[in-house]
N, C-alpha and C positions, 0 to 999 in steps of 0.2 A: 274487362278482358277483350284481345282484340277480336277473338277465332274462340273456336272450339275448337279439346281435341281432336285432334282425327280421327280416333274410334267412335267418337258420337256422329258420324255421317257412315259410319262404316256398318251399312244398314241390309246390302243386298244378302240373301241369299247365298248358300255356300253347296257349290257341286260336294257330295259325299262318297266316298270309296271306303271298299272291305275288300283288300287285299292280302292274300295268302302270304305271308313270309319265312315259311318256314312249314313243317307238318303240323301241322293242327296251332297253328300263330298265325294271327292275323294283326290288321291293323285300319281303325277307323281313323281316316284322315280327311278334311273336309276344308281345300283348297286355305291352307295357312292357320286355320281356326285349331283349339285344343284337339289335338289326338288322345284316341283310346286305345289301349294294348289291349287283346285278349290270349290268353295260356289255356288249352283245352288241354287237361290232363285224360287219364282213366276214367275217373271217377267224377271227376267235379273242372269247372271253368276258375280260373283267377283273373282278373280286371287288373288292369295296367293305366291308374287316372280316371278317373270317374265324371267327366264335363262338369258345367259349372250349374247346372239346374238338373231333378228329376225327370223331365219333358224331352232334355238332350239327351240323357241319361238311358232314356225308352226307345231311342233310336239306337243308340248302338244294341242293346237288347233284340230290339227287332233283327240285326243283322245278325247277332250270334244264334238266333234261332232258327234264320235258314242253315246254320252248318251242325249243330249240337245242341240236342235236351236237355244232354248231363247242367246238372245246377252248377249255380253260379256260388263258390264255398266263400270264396276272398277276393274282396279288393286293396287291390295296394295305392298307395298314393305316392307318388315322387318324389311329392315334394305339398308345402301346404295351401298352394295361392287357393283362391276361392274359384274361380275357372277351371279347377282339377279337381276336387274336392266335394263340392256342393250339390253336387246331385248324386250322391255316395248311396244315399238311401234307395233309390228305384232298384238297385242291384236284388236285395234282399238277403244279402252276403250274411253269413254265419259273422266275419270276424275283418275287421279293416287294418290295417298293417300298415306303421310307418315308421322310420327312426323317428329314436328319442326327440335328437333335435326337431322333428317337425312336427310332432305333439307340443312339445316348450313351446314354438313357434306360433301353432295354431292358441294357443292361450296368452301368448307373449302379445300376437297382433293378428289374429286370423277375422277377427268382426271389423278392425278396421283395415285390413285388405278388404274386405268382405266390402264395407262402405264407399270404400275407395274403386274399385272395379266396377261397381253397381253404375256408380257417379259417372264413369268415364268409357262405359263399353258395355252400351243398354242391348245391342243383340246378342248376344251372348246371354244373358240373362232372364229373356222372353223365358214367362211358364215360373219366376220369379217366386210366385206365390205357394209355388209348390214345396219349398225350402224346409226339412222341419225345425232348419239352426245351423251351428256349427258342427262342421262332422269330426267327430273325436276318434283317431285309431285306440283301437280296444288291444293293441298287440303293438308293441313297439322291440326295437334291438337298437344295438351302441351304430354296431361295421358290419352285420352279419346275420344272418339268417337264412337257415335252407326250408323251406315249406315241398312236399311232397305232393303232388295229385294223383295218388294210383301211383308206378311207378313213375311217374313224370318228375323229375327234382328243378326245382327254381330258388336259384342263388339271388336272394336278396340283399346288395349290399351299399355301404356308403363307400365310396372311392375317393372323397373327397368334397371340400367346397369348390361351387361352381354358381350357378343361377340362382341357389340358395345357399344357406350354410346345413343344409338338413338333406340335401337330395340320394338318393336313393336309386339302382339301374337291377333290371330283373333280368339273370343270365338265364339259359335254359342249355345248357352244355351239350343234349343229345342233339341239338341242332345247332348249335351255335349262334344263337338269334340271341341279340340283350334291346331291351326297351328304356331308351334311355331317358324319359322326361324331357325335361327341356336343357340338359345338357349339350345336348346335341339339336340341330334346326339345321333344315336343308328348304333353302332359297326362301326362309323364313327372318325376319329379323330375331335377335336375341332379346327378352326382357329382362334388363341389368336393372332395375330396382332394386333388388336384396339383393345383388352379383358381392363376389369377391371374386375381381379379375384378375388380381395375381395369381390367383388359386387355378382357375378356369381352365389354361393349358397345361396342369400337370393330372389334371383330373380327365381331361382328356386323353391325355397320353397312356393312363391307367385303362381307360377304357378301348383305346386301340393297340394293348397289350394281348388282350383276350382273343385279336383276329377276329373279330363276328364276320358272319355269312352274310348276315342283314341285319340291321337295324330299325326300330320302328321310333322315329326323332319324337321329340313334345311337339313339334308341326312339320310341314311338308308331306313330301311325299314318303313312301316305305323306301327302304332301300335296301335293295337286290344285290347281289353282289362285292365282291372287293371293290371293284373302279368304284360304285356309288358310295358305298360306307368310308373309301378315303378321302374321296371328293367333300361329303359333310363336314368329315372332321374338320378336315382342311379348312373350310369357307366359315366353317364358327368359329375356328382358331383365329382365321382374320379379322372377325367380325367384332370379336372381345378386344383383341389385341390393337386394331385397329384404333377403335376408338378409345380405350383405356393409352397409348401412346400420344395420342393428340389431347386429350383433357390433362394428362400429366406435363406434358412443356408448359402449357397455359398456368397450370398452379404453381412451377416449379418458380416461374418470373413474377408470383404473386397478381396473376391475371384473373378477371372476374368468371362469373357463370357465366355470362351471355358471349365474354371472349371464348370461353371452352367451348360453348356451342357454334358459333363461327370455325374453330378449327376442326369439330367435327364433321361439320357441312364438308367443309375442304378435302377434307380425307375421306369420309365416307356416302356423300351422296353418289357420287360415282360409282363407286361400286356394290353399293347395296340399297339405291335408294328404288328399286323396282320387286325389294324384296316384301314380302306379305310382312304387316303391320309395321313398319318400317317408321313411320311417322305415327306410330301409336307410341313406339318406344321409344321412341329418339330423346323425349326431354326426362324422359325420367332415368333413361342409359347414360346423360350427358350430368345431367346430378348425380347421380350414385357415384360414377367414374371420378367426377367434381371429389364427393366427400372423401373415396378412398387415397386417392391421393396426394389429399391432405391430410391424409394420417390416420382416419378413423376407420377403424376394423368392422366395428358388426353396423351394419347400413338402419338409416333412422327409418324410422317408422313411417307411411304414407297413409297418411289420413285425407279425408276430400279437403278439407282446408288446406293442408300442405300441397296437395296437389294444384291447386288455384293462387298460392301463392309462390309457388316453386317456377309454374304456368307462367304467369306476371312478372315477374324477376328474370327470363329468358327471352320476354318479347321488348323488355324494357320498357 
């Protein structure tokens, strides 16, 4: 191999934020790195993404404990990569909450995401050893779920396929605030490895049905406001679109991988090649886009061998 990925130099340190979004919503963000939602109810806290280790896990904790005691009842997870997931345990949560599809998922291929993210995005991971396994939600729904904190009500639901086939956004209606996973990423790249991007912009559309106030994305920053929350959608809608348009002309003339990834260079370095993890994502966004537009629905499995040879096959 010629290089290594780019997440394997992507070693520095990440400035961290706990930003208010809302009353009693916050949002751990850490310059492009996985976000963590938190819901302070009455009674009790819900987690929105759980980082991918315990260790990361005890920093957003550290932050919810400058603002509220009340215990931490549920974590929900978005979706099931292992960067969201895997440090589920430090919560100490009563009950872990995810759609069906992301439970099937987490058993379908969640050890080998698990392997495969380890392999290729070693900070992240730091404190590794803390892991007790695979985190299983003990609480799953089809589209729908309302959990209650005290009278706090949070609309748990699936809107669609998007970043996954399982993802999940948590509304909280008295504020108007939804935690979208990684549906949404502001001046973040997209991770289209398990994407269905035909799906992506009507799943979008469902979520700027709701009008949110703010939004806490799967990366970036929080966002404030209408102008912020359109601007997101907006630049992820390009960001899916963008590239799933240029990998599909390359397939449509029977063009190889490495062509696909050339016409995405063309299309997308420009305008998103300054965005956080950008070249972490890029060959695994330019395969996935690859397989769906030749036809195949549910996206193949990423093992560290597929990954090195997928890697190899793109540099030629």
């Amino acid at each position: 191999m010629a290089k290594s990925f780019a997440s394997a130099g992507d070693l520095a340190a990440k400035e961290i934020s706990f930003t208010e979004i809302g009353p009693d919503l916050w949002a751990f963000t850490a310059e492009g790195d996985p976000n963590t939602g938190v819901i302070i109810g009455d009674d009790s806290v819900m987690i929105m993404d759980a980082q991918a280790t315990p260790r990361l896990a005890d920093m957003v904790v550290e932050r919810i404990r400058t603002v509220t005691d009340k215990p931490i009842k549920y974590v929900t997870l978005s979706h099931y990569h292992a960067v969201r997931v895997l440090g589920a345990s430090a919560y100490g949560a009563s009950e872990i909450i995810a759609s069906d599809k992301c439970r099937a998922m987490v058993a379908e291929r969640g050890q080998e995401d698990w392997d495969s993210e380890f392999g290729r995005f070693p900070r992240l991971f730091e404190g590794h050893e803390s892991i007790p396994g695979l985190t299983w939600p003990t609480m799953t729904f089809a589209t729908r779920m309302t959990v209650y904190l005290g009278k706090r009500r949070v609309d748990l639901m699936h809107l669609g396929r998007a970043h996954t086939a399982g993802d999940i956004v948590a509304w909280v209606p008295d504020a108007g605030v939804m935690f979208t996973g990684d549906i949404v990423e502001y001046r973040s790249a997209c991770y289209c490895g398990d994407a269905h991007f035909a799906d992506w912009g009507g799943t979008l559309d469902a979520i700027a049905a709701f009008r949110p106030a703010a939004i806490a994305p799967g990366r970036g920053d929080a966002l404030v406001g209408e102008a912020r929350v359109t601007e997101a959608l907006a630049s992820t809608r390009d960001f899916v679109d963008s590239h799933f348009r240029a990998v599909s002309q390359v397939a449509a003339r029977g063009g190889s991988l490495r062509e696909a990834a050339d016409a995405v260079r063309a299309a997308c370095d420009a305008k998103f090649g300054d965005f956080a993890i950008y070249e972490h994502c890029f060959p695994f966004n330019v395969a996935r886009a690859y397989d769906e537009a030749l036809g195949m629905d549910t996206p193949r499995i990423w093992t560290a061998e597929r990954d090195r040879m997928m890697w190899a096959a793109l540099q030629g």
